[in-house]
C-alpha positions in Angstrom: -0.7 34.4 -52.6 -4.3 36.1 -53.0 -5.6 32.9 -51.4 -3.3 32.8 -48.7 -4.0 36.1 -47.5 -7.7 35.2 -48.2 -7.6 32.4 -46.2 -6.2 34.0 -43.3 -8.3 36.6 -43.4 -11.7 34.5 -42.9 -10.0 32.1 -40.3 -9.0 35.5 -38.5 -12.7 36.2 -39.0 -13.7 32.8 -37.7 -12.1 33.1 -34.5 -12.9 36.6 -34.0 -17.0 35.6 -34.0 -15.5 32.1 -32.0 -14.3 34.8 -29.3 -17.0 36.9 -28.9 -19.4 33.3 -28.6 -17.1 32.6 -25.8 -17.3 35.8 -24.2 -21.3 35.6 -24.1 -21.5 32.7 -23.0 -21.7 33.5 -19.3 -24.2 36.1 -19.5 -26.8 34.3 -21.6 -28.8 32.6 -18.5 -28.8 36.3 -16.3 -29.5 38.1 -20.0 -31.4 36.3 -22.4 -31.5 39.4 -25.0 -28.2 38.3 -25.7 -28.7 35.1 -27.0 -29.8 35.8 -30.6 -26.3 37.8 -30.8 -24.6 34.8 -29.4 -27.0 33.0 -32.8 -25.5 34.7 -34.8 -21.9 35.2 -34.1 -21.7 31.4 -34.2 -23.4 31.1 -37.7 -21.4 33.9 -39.0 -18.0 31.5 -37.6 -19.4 28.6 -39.5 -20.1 30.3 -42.9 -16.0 32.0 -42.7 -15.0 28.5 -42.5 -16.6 27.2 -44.9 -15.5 30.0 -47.4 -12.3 29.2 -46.4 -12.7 25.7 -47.2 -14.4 26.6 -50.7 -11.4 28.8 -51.9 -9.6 27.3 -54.9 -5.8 26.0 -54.8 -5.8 25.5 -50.9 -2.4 23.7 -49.9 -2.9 20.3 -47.8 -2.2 22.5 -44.6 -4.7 25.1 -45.3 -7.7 22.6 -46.6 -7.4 20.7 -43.1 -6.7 24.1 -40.9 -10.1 24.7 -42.5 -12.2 21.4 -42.3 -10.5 21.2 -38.1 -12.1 24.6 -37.7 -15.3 23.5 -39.6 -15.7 20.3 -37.7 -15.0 22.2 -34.3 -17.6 25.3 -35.1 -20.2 22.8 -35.9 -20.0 20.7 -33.0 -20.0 23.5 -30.6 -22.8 25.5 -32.1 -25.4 22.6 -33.9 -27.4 20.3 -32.2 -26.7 17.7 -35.3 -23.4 16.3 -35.1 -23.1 14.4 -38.2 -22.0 17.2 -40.5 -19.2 17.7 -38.2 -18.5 13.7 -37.6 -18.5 13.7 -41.7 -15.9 17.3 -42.0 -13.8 15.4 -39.5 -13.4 11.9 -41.0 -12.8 14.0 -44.2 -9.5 15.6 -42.5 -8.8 12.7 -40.9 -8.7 10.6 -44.5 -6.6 13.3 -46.2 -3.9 13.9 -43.5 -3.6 9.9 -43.3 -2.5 10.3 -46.8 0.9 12.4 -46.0 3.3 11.5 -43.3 4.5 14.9 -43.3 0.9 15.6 -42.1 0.6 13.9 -38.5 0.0 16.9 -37.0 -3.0 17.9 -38.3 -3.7 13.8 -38.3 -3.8 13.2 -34.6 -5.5 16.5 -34.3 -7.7 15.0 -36.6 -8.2 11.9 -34.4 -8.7 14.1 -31.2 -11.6 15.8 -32.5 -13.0 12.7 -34.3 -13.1 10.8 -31.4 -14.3 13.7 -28.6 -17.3 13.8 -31.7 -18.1 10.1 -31.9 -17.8 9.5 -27.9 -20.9 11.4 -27.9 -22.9 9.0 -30.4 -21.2 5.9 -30.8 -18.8 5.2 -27.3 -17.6 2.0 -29.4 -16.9 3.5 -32.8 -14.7 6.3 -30.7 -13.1 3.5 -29.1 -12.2 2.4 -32.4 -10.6 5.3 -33.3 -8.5 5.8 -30.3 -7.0 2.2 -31.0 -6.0 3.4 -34.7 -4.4 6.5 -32.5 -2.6 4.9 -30.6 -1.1 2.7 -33.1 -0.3 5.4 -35.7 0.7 7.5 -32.4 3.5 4.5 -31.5 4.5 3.7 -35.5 5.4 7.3 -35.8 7.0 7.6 -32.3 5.3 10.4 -31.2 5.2 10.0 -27.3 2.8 13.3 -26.8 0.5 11.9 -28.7 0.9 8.2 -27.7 0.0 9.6 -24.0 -2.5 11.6 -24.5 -4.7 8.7 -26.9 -4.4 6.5 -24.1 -4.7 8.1 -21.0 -8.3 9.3 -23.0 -8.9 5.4 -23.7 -8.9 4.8 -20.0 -10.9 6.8 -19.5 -13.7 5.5 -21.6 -12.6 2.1 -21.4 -14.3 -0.8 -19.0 -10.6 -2.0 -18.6 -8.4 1.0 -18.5 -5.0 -0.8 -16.7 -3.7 -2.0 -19.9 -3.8 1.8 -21.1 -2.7 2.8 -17.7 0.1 0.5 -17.7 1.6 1.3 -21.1 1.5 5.2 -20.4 3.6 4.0 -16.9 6.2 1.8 -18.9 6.6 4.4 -22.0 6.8 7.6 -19.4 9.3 5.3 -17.4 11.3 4.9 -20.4 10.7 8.3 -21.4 11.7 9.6 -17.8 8.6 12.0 -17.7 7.8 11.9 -14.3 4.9 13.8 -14.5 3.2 11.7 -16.8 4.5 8.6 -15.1 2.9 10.1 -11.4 -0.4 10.9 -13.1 -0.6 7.5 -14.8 0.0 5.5 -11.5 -2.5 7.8 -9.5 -5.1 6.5 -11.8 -4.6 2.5 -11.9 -4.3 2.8 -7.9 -8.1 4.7 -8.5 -8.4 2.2 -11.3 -7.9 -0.9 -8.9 -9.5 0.7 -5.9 -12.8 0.9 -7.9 -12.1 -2.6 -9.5 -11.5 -4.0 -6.1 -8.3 -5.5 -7.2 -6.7 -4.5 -3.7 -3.4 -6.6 -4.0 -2.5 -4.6 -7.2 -3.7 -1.3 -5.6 -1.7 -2.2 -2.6 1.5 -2.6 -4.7 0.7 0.5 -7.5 0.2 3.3 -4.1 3.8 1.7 -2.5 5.4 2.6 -6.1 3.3 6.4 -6.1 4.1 6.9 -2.3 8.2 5.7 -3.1 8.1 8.2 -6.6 6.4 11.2 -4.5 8.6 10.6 -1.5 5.3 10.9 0.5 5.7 11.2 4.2 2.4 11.9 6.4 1.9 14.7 8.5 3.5 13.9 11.7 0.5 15.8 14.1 -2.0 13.6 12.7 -0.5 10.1 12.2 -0.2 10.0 16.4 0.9 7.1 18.0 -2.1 4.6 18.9 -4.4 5.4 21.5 -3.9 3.6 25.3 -7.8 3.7 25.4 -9.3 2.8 21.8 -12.6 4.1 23.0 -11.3 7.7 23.5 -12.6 10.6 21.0 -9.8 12.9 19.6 -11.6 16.3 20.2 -8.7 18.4 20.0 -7.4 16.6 15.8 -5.8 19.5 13.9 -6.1 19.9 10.6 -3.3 19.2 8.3 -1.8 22.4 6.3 -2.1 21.7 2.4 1.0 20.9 0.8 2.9 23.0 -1.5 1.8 20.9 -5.0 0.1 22.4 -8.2 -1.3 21.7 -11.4 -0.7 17.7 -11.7 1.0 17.1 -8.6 -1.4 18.5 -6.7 -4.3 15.9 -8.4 -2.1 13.3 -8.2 -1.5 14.1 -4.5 -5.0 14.0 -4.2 -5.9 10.8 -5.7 -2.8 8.9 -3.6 -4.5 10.4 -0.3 -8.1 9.3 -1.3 -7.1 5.5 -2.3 -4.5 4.9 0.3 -7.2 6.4 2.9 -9.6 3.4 1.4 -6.6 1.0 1.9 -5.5 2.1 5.3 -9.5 2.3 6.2 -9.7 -1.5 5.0 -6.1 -2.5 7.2 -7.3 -1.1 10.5 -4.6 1.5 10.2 -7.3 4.0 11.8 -4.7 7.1 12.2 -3.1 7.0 8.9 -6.5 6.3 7.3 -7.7 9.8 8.9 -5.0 11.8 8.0 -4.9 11.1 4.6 -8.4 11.7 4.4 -7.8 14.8 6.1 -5.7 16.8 3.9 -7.6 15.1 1.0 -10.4 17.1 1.6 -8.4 19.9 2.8 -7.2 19.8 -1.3 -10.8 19.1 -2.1 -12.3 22.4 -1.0 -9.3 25.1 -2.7 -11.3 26.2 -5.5 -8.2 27.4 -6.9 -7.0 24.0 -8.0 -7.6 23.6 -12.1 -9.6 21.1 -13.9 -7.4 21.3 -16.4 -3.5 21.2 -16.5 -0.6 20.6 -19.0 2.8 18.1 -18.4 5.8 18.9 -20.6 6.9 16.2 -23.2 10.9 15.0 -22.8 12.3 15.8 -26.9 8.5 17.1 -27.6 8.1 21.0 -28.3 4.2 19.7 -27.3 2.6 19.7 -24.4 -0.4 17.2 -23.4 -3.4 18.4 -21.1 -5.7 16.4 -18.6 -8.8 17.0 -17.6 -9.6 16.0 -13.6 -13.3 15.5 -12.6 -15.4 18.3 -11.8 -14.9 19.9 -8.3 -18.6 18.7 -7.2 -18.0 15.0 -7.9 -13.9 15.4 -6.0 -16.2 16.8 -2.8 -19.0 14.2 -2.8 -16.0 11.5 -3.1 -14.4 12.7 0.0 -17.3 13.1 2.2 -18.8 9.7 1.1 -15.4 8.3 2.1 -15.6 10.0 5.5 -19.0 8.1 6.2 -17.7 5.0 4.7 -14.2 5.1 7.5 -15.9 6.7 10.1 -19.2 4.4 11.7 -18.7 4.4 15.5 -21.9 5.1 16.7 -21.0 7.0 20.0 -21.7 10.4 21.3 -24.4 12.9 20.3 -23.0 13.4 16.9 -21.1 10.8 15.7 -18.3 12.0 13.3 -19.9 9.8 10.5 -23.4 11.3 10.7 -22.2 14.6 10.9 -20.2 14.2 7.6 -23.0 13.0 6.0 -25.4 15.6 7.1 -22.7 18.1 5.5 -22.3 15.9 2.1 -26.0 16.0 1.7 -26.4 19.2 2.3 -23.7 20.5 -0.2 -25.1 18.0 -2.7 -28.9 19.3 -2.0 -27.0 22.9 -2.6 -25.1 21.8 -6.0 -28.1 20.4 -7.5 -30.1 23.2 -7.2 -28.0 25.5 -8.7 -28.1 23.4 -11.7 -31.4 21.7 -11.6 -32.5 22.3 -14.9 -29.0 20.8 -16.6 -29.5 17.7 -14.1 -33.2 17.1 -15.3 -32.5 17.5 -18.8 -28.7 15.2 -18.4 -28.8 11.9 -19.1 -26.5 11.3 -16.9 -22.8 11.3 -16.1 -23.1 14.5 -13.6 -27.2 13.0 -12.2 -25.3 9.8 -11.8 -22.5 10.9 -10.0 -24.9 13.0 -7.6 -27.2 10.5 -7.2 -24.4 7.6 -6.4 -22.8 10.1 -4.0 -26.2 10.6 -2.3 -27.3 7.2 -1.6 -24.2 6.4 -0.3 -24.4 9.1 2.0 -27.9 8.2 2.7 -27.1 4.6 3.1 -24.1 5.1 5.5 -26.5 7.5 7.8 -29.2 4.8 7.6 -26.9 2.3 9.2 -25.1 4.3 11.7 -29.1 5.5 12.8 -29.4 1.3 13.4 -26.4 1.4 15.4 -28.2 3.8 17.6 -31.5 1.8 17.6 -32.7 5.3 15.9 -35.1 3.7 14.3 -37.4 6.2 12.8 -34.6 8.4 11.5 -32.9 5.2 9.6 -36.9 4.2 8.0 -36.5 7.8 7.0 -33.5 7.6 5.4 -34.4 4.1 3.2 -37.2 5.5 2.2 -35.6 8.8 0.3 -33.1 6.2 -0.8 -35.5 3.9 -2.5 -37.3 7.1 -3.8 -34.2 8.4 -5.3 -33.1 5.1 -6.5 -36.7 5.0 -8.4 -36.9 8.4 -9.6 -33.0 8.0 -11.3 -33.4 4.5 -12.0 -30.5 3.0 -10.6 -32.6 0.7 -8.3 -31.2 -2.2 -10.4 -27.6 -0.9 -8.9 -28.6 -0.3 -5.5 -31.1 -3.1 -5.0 -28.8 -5.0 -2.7 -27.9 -2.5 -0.4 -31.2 -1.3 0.0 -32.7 -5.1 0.8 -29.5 -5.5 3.2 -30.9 -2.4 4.9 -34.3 -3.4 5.3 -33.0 -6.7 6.8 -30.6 -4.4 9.5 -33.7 -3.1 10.4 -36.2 -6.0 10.7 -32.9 -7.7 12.8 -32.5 -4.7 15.3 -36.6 -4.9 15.8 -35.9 -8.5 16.7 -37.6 -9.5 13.6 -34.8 -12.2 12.6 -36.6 -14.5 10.5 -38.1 -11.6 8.1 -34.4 -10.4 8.4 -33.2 -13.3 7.0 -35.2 -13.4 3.8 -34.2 -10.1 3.1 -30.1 -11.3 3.6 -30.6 -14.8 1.5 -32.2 -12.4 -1.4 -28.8 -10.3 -1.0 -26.4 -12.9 -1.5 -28.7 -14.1 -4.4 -28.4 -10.8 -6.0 -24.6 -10.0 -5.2 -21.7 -11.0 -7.5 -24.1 -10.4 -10.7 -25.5 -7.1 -11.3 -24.7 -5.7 -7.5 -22.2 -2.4 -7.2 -22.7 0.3 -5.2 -19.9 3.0 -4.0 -17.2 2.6 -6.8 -19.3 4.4 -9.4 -18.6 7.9 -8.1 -15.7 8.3 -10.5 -16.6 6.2 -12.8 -15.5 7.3 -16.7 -18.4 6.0 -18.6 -22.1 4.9 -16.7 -21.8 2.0 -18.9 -19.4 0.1 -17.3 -21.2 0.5 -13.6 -22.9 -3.1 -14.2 -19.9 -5.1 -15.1 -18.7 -4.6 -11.7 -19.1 -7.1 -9.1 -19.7 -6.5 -5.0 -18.4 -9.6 -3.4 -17.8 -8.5 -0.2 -21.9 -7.4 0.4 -22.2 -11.1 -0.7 -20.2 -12.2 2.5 -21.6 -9.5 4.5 -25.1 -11.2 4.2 -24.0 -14.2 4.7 -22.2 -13.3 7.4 -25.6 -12.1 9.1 -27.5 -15.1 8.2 -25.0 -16.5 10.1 -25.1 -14.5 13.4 -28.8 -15.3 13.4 -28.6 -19.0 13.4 -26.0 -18.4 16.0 -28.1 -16.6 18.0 -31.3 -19.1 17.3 -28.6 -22.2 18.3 -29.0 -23.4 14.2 -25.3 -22.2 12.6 -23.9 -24.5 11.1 -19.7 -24.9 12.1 -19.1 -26.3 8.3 -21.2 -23.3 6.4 -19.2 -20.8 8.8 -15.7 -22.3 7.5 -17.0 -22.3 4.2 -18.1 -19.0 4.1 -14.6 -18.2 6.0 -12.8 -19.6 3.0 -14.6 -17.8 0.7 -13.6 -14.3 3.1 -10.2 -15.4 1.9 -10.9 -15.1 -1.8 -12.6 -11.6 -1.3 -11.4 -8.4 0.4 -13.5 -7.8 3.1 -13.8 -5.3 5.6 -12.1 -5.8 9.2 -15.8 -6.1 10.7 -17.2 -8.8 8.4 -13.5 -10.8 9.7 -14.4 -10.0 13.1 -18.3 -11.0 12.8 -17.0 -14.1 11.6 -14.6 -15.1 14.1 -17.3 -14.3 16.6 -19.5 -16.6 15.2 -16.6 -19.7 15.1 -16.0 -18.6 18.6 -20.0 -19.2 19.7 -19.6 -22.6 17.8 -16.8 -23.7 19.4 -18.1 -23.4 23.0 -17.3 -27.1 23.7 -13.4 -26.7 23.5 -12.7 -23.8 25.6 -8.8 -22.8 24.6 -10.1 -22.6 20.9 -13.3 -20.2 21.6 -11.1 -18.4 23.7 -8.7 -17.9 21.1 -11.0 -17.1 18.2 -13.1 -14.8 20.3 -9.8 -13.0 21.1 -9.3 -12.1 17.5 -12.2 -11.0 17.1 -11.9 -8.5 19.5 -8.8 -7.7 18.2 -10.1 -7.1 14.7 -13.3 -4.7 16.1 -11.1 -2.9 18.5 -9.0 -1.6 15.3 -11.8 -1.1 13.5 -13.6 0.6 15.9 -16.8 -1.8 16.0 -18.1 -1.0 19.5 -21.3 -3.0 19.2 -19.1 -6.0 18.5 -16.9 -5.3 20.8 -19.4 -5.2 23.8 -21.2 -8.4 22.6 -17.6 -10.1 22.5 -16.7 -9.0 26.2 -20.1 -10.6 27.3 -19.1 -14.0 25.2 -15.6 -13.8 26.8 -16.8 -13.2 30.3 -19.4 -16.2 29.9 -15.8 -18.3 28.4 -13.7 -17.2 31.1 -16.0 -17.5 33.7 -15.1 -21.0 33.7 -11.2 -21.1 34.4 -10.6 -17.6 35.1 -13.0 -15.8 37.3 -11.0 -12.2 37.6 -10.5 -11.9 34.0 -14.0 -12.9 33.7 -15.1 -9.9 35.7 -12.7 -8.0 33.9 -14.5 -8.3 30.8 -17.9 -8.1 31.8 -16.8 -5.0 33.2 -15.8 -3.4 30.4 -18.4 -4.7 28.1 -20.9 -2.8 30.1 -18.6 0.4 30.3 -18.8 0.4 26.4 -22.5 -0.3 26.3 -22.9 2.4 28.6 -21.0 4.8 26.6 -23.5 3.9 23.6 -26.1 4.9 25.7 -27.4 1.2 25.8 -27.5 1.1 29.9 -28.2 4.0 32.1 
């Protein structure tokens, strides 16, 4: 009994000098007096536990209540984390022992593996396994859950964990859990590129949320495609919290990306609309808890920070919005303001990015080159050509300085070769578009790292579709020099069908067939035709006024009206670009 009451008394103590840690904690950059007080609270917590531990006849219950609190105070406050990985696999070892234990055992497991992810990302991944199998043999779903919704997220294939939380919260009937857990395979796919699944996991989320979008912004299409919608409201935020709110969050960002990718232009907005909208309320948590059906346990999930959820949306503005026309084009604005906040975030914590290997810098720095790199391209559009040289060269400075020019190398040799092709430099442009598709399908990934779980697993993604897309220019310059080949264009349309691509790359390509198949009139015609169709949804007006110039030249032979028709409005477009005066 003396030891009981002993015990208690120094874990009382420990958490007392814990506290006041926690209540220093923000004042010690603003106050640095305070630090040495902050020293030595946490020394004092680590020497009540280990009395604790010391005392003699300690129950099972109180021995690992005391190594937990151990292994915790030393991994918070010591800059060597072995003593606490060697406390915790201790516990973990003697509550393995006792099946009346597994509460202390998976917290056991919880703390072992947040330790280890920090020094050995493998051995942690080792543990979670063993987690989830002891988790499932002694059927306790909180636990089960909670093991591998944190294996996906340090896994370089989270959709089997993904897809067993799904089928056990299904059984389970926690919808919570089962909403969360489809949110992120849909992000899951989206950053794999696996768009058929993603296609079919957001019609399950949008069918389980009973999601219907906001009627003022999904308008009916437009009788003139070129017209701007000056007067778009925004969306009001919906009335979600805690997990619903996330997952509402992460269904509006993906099926933006899949709506973006379908031409479905209106949808595609509005989604990414009230995504930001939920973006920018500070008051949503980072952290939230989702009850447990015939579980007194709750389990908690952490979201990405704030920072990385506004750089995703504004980089996802740039990459749906790159019309070209008017002053300020939408896209170039957007990524004016996402550098800017980004410029802003960093310098309030410059000194933690410097000394950061890496998640956070990574994320900032993949989040800024795409920003940069969508800006550099919509300047080419506009023949703004000293603003887009600008541009690349921050972005290869940047991709030196945080050495991920091995990740961006493509896209930054695909912009070079934009540039060299709008100075009417084609043959430098194509050595610069060979050396892309050379690089692509290997080591090539560029946007999908912004929410990426582990840095890791950035390089065992692949980028097919900037394969095609230099390819695809290769190909418009031999049309244009009278050397495309009609075989390596239906190749390299095959290969389109293999890949998801972007509606522009389809549209390029059916341009190019059309050019080549100038000796049989009905099929240019047609071909041409969807092409046009294809740009005119996404928006493409550069295409769009070289196609009405092809289609003027086809019709000019048959069909002289419609032939004026289109030369017409070819020029009205160009004009609105600012390409004719």
């Amino acid at each position: 009994m003396v030891q009981t009451s002993q015990h208690a008394r120094l874990l009382a103590l420990a958490s007392g000098y814990i506290n006041t840690c926690n209540d220093l904690v923000p004042h010690l950059y603003t106050q640095s007096h305070l630090v040495s007080q902050y020293q030595h609270c946490s020394y004092l917590a680590i020497l009540s536990y280990k009395a604790s531990l010391e005392l003699p006849g300690l129950s099972p219950q109180q021995e690992l209540i005391s190594r937990l609190g151990l292994g915790q105070a030393l991994y918070d406050y010591t800059t060597d984390i072995s003593d606490a990985e060697h406390i915790v696999g201790r516990a973990l070892s003697k509550a393995s022992e006792d099946d009346s234990l597994a509460d202390y055992l998976f917290r056991a497991y919880e703390l072992h593996i947040r330790i280890s992810s920090n020094k050995n990302v493998r051995f942690a991944q080792s543990l979670l396994k063993r987690a989830i199998k002891d988790a499932e043999r002694k059927k306790r779903t909180d636990w089960f859950y909670q093991f591998n919704l944190a294996a996906a997220k340090c896994s370089s294939s989270p959709t089997t964990h993904l897809k067993a939380v799904i089928e056990a919260a299904r059984r389970n009937h926690d919808t919570d859990v089962h909403l969360l857990a489809l949110a992120e395979l849909a992000r899951s796919l989206a950053q794999g590129g696996d768009w058929k699944e993603c296609s079919t996991c957001i019609k399950e989320l949008e069918k389980m949320m009973s999601y219907v979008p906001l009627e003022h912004d999904v308008a009916a299409p437009q009788s003139n495609p070129d017209a701007m919608d000056e007067n778009a409201t925004a969306p009001s935020i919906r009335k979600e919290h805690g997990s619903r709110r996330y997952v509402l969050f992460i269904y509006l960002v993906v099926r933006s990306i899949l709506s973006g990718r379908s031409t479905e232009a209106a949808l595609a907005n509005a989604c990414l609309k009230e995504a930001k909208l939920l973006a920018d309320d500070d008051s949503q948590q980072r952290v939230f808890e989702m009850a447990i059906n015939g579980c007194t346990n709750t389990i908690a999930y952490q979201t990405p920070e704030q920072r990385q959820v506004n750089e995703y949306c504004y980089v996802l503005s740039c990459i749906i919005h790159r019309d070209p026309v008017g002053t300020m084009p939408f896209s170039l604005a957007c990524a004016r303001e996402g550098l800017a906040f980004i410029t802003d975030a960093s310098s309030d914590e410059a000194e933690h990015l410097e000394s950061a290997e890496g998640r956070e810098g990574t994320i900032d720095t993949n989040a800024e080159l795409a920003l940069r790199c969508s800006a550099t391209q919509v300047h080419i559009m506009r023949r703004e050509m000293e603003d887009a040289r600008g541009q690349l060269s921050k972005m290869v400075t940047l991709a030196r300085k945080r050495k991920t020019m091995k990740t961006w190398a493509p896209w930054l040799l695909m912009l070079e070769g934009f540039l060299l092709q709008a100075s009417n430099e084609e043959e430098a442009a194509r050595k610069y578009y060979e050396a892309v598709a050379m690089l692509c399908g290997r080591d090539a990934d560029t946007f999908n790292t912004l929410f990426q779980a582990t840095s890791s697993t950035a390089y065992d993604l692949q980028n097919d579709e900037l394969a095609v897309a230099a390819q695809t220019a290769t190909m418009v310059l031999d049309a244009g020099l009278n050397k495309a080949d009609i075989e390596a264009v239906k190749v390299l349309v095959e290969r389109t069908k293999r890949v998801q691509c972007s509606p522009q790359i389809h549209a390029v390509l059916k341009m190019v067939e059309g050019m080549l198949s100038k000796g049989t009139i009905t099929r240019s015609k047609h071909l041409l035709t969807q092409s046009l169709t294809l740009s005119s949804k996404s928006q493409d007006n550069y295409i769009r006024a070289f196609l009405f110039a092809l289609l003027h030249e086809v019709f000019s032979h048959s069909h002289e009206d419609q032939a004026l028709q289109m030369i017409q409005t070819g020029y009205a477009i160009s004009r609105k670009m600012g390409k004719v005066d």
